[in-house]
N, C-alpha and C positions, 0 to 999 in steps of 0.2 A: 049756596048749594049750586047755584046756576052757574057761579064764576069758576067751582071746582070740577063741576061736566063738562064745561067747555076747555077747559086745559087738557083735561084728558083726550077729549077728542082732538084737541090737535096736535098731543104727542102721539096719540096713534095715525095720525094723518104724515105727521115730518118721518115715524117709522118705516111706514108702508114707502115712502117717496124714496127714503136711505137703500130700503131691499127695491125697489126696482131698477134704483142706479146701480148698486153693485152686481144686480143680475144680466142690466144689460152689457157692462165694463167682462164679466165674463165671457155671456155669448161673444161677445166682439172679440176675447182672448179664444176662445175654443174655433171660432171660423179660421182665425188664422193659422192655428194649428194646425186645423185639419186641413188647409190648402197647403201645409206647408208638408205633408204627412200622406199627401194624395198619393202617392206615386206606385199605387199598386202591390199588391201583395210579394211580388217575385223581383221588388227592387231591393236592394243589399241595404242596409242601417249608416245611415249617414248623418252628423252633428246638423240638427235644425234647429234654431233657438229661439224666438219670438218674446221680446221685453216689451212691456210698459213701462217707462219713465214720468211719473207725476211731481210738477213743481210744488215745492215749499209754499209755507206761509209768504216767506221774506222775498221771492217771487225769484230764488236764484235756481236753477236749473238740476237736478240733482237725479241719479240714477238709482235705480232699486231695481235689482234683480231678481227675480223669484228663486227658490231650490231648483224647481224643475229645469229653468236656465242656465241655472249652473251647471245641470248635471247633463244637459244639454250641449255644453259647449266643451264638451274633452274629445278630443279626435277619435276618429275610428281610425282604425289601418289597414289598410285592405292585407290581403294573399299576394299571389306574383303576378294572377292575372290581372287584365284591366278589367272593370266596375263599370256598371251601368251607373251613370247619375241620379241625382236625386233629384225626383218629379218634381213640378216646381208648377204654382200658378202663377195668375194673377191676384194683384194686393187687394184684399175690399174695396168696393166703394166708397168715399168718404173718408179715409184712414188715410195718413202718412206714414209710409213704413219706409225705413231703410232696409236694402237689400245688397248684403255682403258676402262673396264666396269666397275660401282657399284650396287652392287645388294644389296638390305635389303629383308631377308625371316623370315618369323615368325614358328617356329616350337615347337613341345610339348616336343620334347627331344633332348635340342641342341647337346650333347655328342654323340648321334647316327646319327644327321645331320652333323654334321664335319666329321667324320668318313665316312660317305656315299660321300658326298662334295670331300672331298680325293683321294676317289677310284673311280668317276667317272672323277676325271682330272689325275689320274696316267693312267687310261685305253685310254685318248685321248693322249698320250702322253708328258703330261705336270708336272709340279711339286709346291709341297707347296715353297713358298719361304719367308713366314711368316705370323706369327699365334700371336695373341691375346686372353688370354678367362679369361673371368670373372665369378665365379662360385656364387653359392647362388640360392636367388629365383629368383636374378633378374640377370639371366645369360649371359651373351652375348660372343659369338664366332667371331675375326675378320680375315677372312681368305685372304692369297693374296700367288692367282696360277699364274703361269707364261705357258702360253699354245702356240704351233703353229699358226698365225695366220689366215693359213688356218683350221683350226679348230673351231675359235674363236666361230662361231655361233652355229655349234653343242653343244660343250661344256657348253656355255649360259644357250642353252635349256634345257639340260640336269640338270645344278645348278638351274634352273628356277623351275623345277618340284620336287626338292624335298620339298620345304615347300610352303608357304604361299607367293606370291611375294607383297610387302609392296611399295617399291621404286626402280627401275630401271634406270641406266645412262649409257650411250654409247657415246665414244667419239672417233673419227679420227682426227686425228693429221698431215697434210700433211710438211711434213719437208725435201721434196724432194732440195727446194733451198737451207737450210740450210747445208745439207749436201754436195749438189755440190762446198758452198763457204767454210766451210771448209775443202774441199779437195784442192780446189786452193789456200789457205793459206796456206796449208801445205806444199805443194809444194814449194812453193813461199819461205817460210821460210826453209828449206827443201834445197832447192838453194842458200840462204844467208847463212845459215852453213857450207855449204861446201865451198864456196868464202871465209870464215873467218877464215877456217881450210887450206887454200892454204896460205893465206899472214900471218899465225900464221907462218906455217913452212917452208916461206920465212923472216920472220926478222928477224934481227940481236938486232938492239938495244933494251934494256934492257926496257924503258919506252914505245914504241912502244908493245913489247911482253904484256907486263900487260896489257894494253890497250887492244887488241887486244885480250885478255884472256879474259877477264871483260867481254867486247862486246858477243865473243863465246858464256860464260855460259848464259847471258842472252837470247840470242837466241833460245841455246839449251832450257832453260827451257819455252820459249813461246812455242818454237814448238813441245816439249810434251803434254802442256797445251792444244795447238788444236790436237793433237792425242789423247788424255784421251779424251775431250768433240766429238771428232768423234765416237770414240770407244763406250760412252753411247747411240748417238744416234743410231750407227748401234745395237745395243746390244736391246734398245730397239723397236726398225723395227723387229728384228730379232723375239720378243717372246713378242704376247698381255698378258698385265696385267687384270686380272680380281679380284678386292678388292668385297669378300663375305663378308658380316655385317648377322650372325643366332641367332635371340634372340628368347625367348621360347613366345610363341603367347597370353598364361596366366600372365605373370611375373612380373606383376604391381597392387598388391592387396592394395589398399586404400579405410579407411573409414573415416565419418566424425559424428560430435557429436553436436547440436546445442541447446543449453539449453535454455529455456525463461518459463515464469510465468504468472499466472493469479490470479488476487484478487478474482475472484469467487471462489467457492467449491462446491461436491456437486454431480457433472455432470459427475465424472469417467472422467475426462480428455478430455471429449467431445469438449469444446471450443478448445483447443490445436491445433496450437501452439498459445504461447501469446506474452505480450511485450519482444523485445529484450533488451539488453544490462545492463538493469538493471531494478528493481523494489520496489516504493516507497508504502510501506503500513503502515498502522499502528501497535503498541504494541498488543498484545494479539490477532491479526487477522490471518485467514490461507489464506494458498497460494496454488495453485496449479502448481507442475513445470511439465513443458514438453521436455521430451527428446525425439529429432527427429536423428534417426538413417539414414544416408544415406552409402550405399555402390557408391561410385565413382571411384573405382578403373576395372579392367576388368580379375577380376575374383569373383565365389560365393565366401561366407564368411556363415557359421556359430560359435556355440560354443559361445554366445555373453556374454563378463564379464561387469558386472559395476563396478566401486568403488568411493566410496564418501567419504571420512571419514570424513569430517566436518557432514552429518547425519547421515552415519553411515550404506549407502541405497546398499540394493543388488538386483537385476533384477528380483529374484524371491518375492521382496517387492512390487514390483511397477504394473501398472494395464495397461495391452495391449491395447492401442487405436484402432492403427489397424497394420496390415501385420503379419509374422507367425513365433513366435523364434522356433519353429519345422521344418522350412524347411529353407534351404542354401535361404540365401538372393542373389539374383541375381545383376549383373552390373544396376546402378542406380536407383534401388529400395527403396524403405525407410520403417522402419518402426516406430510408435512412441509409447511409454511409458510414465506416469506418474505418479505423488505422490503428497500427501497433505502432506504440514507443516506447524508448529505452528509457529510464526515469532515474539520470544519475545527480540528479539536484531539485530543488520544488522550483515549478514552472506553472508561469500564470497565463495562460492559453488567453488568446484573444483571437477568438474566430471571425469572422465576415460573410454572410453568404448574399448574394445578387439574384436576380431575376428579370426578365424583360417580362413583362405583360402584353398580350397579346387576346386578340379577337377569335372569334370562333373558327375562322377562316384560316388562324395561323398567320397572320398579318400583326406585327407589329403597332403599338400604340405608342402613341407621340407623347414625351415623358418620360420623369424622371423616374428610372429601374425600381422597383422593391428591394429593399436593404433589411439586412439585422443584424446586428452585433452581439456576439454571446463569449463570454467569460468564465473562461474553468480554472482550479487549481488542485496540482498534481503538487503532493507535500511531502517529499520526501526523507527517510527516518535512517539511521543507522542504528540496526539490533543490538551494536556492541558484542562482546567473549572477549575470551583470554587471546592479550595481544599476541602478533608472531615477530619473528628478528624484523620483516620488509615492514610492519608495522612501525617497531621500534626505530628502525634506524629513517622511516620516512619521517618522524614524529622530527627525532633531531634531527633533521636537514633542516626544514621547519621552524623550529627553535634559532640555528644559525643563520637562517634568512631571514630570520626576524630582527636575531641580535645585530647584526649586519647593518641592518634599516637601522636601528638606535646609535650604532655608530657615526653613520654619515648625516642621520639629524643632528647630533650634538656637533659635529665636526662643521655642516653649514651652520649653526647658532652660532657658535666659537667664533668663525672666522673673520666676521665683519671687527673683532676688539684685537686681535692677534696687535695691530700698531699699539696700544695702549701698555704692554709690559715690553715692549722694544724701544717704544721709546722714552721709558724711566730708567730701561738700563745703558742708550745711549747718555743722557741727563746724568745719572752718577757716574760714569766714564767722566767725563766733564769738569765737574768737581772735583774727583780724584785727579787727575791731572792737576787742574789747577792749583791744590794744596800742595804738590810735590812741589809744582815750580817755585810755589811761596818760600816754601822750605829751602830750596837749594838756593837761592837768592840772597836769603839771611845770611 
């Protein structure tokens, strides 16, 4: 009876000790939260994520993320303005956390946003520790500083305000377990090395030493393996990474070209646009085509080119529906043109239209024009009736210029054998001679 009282009591004793660890592993995850969550009521929603990772049995390193982490870690995306940053502490006491940002900013001159970007993390005491950049129109800067992490949040604000804030991410990383169970493994292995380094240079025999050799470097080399992975982790505790994405806030000039048709004429392009993808009319009828210009990219566009060469059509040919080729076409603006043609065979339209992109200023951007290519087809039909004589006698003309063509095909087949019955009929020439002379001889 006494042996079954006391068991109980100390499965409510290892109980009690289970809920106190797991309430302090809480508090510890809710502090960080809430330092990571400080930043005041009137600061915008920004991804904060705070993990614990806890090692295995088998003492290898393994991640587990919470729900909340997850749902923690999908970007926000701001509006057109720029964003106040997300408030940011310091890490607890006691705690290893890693501290990770992503920022996207949109600026008008990446080359002098990197350069600024630079000097305001070399002034907080931090450093580039690598760069990406893509030049052209469509530019992109990818920067990755390496800063104090008591800084981290200054610093932020500071990269925050030189452009445009687009996307924002923050993340805390608590790998304080992690790194407590790699120090005990180290240790641990650390211990079994030197025990293998005593019975190395106590044996004797020959097959015993190998062995025991073998065993050593294997040891040795786990237990570097967890010094290198402690070493990343203290290395990255030691200095928050901050990944800057600066691309130019204009740098994506697209336009588009939508070509269609109407059987009317007449109206100056009035009904426009008309049917798409293709249009059946008849021989000898006109058409009116309609080109709808759209800017869909986000920057102006002037300088608009056509090209047609199936008609041959230039932009100063064609008749303004509406919107203004004198002024910069604006982000999703359209405007349309159009032209009468005579439709006396089906015609497969191959339009072209151009664009320069250009700054708010009316300044030109350095870069390859906006282009698009669009494709019609005008399919032309004969209604047919009772033929007339110019029908008829076009029909046979027709006919003899066909038969005509059959003549001088067989007439070039022919000609290359013409020697082959000339000269079988010189060969019996030949003969017959020969027999005569036989005969008058006799």
């Amino acid at each position: 009876m006494n042996r079954g009282r006391f068991v109980s009591v100390l499965l409510v004793f290892v109980m009690v000790l289970a809920a106190c660890a797991a309430s302090d592993s809480m508090e510890t995850f809710m502090d960080i939260s809430s330092s990571l969550d400080g930043g005041g009521d009137g600061a915008p929603a920004v991804t904060t994520a705070a993990t614990s990772r806890d090692s295995g049995e088998s003492g290898e390193v393994e991640g587990a993320a919470t729900d909340t982490d997850t749902a923690d870690e999908d970007k926000t995306v701001f509006g057109d303005g720029a964003t106040t940053p997300v408030a940011f502490q310091a890490s607890p006491p006691g705690r290893d956390i890693i501290f990770t940002a992503d920022i996207r900013v949109a600026v008008p001159d990446v080359g002098a946003a990197s350069a600024e970007a630079g000097r305001v993390v070399a002034l907080a005491g931090g450093f580039l520790f690598g760069q990406e950049t893509t030049g052209g129109l469509e530019s992109v800067s990818i920067l990755t500083f390496k800063v104090d992490p008591d800084r981290f949040h200054e610093v932020l604000n500071d990269l925050s305000s030189i452009g445009e804030v687009r996307t924002q991410k923050v993340t805390a990383t608590d790998v304080t377990d992690r790194v407590v169970d790699l120090r005990s493994q180290i240790a641990t292995s650390a211990a079994s090395v030197e025990r293998l380094r005593a019975l190395l240079a106590e044996a004797t025999d020959i097959k015993e030493v190998v062995a025991l050799e073998a065993e050593l470097v294997a040891r040795e080399t786990q237990l570097e393996s967890l010094r290198g992975r402690l070493r990343t982790l203290e290395d990255q505790v030691a200095l928050a990474t901050i990944v800057m994405t600066i691309t130019r806030d204009a740098s994506n000039p697209e336009i588009d070209l939508v070509v269609t048709a109407l059987s009317s004429v007449g109206d100056s392009g009035a009904g426009c646009p008309g049917e798409y993808e293709a249009l059946h009319i008849e021989v000898g009828d006109r058409a009116t085509l309609c080109y709808e210009v759209t800017n869909i990219g986000d920057t102006l566009l002037r300088d608009f080119e056509l090209r047609d060469p199936v008609l041959d059509l230039e932009i100063g040919d064609m008749t303004l529906v509406y919107g203004d080729l004198d002024e910069p076409l604006e982000p999703g603006a359209s405007l349309m043109l159009a032209t009468e043609v005579l439709v006396d065979r089906d015609l497969r339209i191959q339009s072209t239209i151009t664009a320069q992109p250009v700054n708010d200023d009316g300044t030109a951007i350095d870069g390859a024009p906006a282009t698009r290519t669009s494709i019609f087809f005008l399919e032309a039909f004969d209604p047919g009736g009772i033929p007339t004589f110019v029908d008829g006698l076009q029909t046979s003309w027709e006919w003899l210029l066909g038969l005509g063509q059959i003549v001088l095909l067989l007439a070039g087949a022919l000609l290359p054998f013409i020697w082959v019955p000339a000269g079988l009929y010189f060969l019996w020439r030949l003969v017959v001679r020969s027999r005569n002379r036989t005969a008058e001889d006799s």
